[in-house]
Backbone bond lengths (Angstrom), bond angles and torsions (degrees), N, CA, C in turn:
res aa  C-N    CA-C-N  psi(-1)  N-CA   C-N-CA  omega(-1)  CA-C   N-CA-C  phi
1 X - - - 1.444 - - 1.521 108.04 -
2 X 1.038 103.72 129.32 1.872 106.32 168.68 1.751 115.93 -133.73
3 X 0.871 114.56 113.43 1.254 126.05 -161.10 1.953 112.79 -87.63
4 X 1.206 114.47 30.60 1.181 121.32 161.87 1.239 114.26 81.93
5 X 1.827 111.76 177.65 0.929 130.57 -164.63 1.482 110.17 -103.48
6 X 1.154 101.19 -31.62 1.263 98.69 -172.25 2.005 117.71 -125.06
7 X 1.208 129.81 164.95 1.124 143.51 145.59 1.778 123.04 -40.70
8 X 1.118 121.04 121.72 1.426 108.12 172.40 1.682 106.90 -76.50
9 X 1.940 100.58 134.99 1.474 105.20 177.53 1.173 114.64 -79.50
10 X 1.639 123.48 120.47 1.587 108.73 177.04 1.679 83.64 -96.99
11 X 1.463 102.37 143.21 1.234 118.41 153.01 1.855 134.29 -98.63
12 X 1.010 95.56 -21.43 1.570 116.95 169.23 1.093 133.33 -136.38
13 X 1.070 145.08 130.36 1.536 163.87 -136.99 1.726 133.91 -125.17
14 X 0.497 130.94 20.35 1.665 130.76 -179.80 1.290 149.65 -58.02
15 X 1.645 140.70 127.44 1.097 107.12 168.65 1.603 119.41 -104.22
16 X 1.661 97.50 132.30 1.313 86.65 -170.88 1.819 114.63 -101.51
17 X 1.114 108.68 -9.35 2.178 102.13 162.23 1.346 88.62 -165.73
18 X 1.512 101.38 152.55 1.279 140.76 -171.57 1.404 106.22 -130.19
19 X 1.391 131.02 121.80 1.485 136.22 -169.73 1.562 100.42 -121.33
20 X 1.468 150.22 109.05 1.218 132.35 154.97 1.440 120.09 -98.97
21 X 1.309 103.81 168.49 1.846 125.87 176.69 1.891 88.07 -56.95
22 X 1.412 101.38 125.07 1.507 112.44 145.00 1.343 131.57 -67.15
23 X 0.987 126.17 -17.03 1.306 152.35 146.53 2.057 121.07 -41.71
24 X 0.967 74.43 -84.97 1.767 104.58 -166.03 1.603 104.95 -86.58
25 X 1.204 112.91 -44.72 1.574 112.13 -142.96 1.253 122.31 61.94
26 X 1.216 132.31 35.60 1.161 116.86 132.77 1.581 135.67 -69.74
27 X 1.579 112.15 158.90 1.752 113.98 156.95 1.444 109.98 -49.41
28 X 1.359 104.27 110.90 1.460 111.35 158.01 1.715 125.47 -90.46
29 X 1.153 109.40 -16.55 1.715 119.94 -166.20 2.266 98.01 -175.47
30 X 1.452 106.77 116.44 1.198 101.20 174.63 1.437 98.57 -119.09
31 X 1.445 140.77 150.75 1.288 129.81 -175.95 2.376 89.67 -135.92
32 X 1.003 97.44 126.45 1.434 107.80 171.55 1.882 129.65 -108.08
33 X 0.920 112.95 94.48 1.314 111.41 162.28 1.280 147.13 -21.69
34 X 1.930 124.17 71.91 1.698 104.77 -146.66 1.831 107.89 -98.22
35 X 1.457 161.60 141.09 1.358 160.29 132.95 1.587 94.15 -37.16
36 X 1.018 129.98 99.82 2.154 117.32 -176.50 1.675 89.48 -129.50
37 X 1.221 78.70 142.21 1.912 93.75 172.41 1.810 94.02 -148.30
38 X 1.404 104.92 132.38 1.483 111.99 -171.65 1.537 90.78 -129.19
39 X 1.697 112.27 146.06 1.242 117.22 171.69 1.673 91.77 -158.19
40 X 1.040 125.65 61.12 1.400 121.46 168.77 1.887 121.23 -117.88
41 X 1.567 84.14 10.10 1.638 67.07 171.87 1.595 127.84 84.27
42 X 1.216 121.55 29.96 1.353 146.15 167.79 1.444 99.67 -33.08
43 X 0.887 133.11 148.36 1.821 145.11 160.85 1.354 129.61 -169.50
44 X 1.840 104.67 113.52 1.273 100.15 158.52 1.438 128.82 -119.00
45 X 1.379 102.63 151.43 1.589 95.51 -163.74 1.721 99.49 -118.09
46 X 1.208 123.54 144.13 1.617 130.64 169.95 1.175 122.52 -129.97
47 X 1.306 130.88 105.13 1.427 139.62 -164.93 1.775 96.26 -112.24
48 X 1.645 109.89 115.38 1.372 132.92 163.83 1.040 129.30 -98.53
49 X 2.107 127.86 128.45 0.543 118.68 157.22 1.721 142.72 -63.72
50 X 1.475 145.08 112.35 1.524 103.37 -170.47 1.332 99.53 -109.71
51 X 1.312 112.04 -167.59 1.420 132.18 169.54 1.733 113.70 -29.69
52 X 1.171 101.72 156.56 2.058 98.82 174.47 1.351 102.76 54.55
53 X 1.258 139.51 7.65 1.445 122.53 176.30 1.441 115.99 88.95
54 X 1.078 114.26 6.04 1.931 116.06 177.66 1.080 109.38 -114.37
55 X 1.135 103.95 148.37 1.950 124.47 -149.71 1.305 79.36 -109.66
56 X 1.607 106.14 178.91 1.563 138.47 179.93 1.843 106.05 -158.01
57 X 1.656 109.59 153.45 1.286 109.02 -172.42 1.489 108.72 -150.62
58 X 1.302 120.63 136.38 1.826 115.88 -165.34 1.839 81.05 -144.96
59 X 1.079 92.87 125.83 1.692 106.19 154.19 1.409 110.88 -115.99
60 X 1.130 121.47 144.87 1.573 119.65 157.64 1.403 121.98 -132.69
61 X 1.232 118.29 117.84 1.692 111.04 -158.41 1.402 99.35 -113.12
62 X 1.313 115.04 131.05 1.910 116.07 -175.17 1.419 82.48 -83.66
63 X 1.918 121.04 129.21 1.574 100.63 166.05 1.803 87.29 -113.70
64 X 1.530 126.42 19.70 1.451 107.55 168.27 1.046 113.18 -174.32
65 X 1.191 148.80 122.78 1.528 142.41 -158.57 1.964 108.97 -148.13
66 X 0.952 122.10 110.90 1.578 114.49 -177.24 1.429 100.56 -143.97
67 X 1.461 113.80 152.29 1.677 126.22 153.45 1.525 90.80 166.88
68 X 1.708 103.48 -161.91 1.593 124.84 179.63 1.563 97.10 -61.26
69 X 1.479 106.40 155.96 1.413 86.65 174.50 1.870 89.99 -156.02
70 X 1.307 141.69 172.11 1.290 146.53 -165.11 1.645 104.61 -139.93
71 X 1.416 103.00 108.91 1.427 123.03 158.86 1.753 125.16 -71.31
72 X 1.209 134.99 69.38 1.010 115.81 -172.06 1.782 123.05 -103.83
73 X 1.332 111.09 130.55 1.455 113.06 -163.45 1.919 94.77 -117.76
74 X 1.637 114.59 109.44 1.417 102.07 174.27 1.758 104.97 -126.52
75 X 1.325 122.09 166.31 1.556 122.39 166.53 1.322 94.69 -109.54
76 X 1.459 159.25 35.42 1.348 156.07 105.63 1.632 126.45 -49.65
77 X 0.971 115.64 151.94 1.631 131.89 -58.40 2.020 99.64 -48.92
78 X 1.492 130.14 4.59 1.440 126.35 176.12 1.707 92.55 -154.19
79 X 1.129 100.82 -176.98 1.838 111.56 178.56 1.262 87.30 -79.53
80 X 1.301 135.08 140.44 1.790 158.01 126.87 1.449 116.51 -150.06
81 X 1.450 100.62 160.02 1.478 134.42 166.55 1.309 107.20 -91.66
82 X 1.061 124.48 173.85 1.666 158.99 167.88 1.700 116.54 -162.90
83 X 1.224 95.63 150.28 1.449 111.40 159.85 1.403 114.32 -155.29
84 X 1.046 99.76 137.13 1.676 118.47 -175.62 2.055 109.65 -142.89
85 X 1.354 110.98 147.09 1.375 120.17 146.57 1.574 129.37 -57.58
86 X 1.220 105.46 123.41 1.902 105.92 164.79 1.157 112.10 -69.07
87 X 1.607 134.79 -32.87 1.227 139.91 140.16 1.117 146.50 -129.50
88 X 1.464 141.42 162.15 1.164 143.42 -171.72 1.772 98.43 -36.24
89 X 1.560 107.52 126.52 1.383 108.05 -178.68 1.718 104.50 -92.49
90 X 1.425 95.57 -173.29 1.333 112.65 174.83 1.355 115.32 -82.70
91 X 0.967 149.80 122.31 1.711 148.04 -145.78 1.449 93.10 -158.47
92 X 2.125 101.17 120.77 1.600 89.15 144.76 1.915 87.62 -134.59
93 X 1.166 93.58 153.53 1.516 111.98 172.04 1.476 106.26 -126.78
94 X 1.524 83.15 153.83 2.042 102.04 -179.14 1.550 81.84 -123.82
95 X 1.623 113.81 111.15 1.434 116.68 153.86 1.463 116.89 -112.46
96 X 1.555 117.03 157.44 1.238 118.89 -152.03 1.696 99.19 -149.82
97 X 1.729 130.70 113.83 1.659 135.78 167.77 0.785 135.25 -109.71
98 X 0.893 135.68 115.48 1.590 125.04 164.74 1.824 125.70 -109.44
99 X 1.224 101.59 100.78 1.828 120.27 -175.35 1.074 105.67 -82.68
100 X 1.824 119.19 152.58 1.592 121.41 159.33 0.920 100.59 -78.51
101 X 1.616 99.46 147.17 2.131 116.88 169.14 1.462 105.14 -93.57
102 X 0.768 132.37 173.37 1.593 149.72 169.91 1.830 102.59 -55.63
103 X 1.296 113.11 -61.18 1.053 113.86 172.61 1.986 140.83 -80.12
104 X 1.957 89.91 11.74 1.134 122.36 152.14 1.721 98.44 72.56
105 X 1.030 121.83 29.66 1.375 140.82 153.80 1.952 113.95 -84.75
106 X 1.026 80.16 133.29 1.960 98.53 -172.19 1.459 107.42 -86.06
107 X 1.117 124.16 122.73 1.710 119.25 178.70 0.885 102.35 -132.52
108 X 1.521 134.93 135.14 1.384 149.93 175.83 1.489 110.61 -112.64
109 X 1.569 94.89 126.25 1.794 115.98 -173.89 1.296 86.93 -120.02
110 X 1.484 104.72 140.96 1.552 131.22 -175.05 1.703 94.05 -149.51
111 X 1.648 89.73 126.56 1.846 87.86 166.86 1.651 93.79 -164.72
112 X 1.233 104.25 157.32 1.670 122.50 179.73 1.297 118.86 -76.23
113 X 1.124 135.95 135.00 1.654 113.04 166.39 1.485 91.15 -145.75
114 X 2.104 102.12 131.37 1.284 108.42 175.26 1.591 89.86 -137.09
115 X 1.830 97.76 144.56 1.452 130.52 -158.05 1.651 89.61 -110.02
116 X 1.297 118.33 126.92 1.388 122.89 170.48 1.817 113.15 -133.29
117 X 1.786 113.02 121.90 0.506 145.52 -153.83 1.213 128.17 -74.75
118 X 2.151 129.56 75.39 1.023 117.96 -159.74 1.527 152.77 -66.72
């Protein structure tokens, strides 16, 4: 795993609901509104052993990911975060395999795939 080069840019900021304790007043659940555009280069890589002694190899490298996106911080039902998209983001990935053949030759497929956001 290598977790990039860069910082994700938020460009916009919001809060969009605030839930408190009836009780206390405290924050029970804050959810924030982020503008995020990431280009740092995310990568994970998984190298398998299989059967007969032949390996397998998948990288997948985020090289760009942006849209609305949801920060959510609650102490229901335990302390956690989340983050999720409001919608399908902008996605391009560089993925990269290498499978055994029958004849136990290694071939590496590399191809791009970018998701655009209707």
């Amino acid at each position: 795993m290598h977790l990039g080069t860069e910082f994700p840019d938020i460009k916009d900021i919001s809060v969009d609901n605030v839930k408190l304790d009836k009780k206390e007043g405290y924050i029970e659940t804050v959810s924030l509104c982020l503008d995020l555009e990431y280009t740092g280069n995310f990568m994970l890589s998984i190298d398998a052993k299989m059967k007969f002694g032949k390996a397998a190899y998948l990288s997948i490298k985020v090289k760009r990911i942006s849209g609305q996106a949801r920060l959510q911080f609650s102490r229901q039902p335990y302390t956690h975060w989340s983050f999720s998209f409001y919608t399908d983001p902008l996605l391009e990935l560089a993925v990269e395999s290498s499978l055994p053949r029958k004849t136990a030759a290694v071939k590496y497929h590399q191809f791009d795939y970018i998701s655009h956001s209707l």
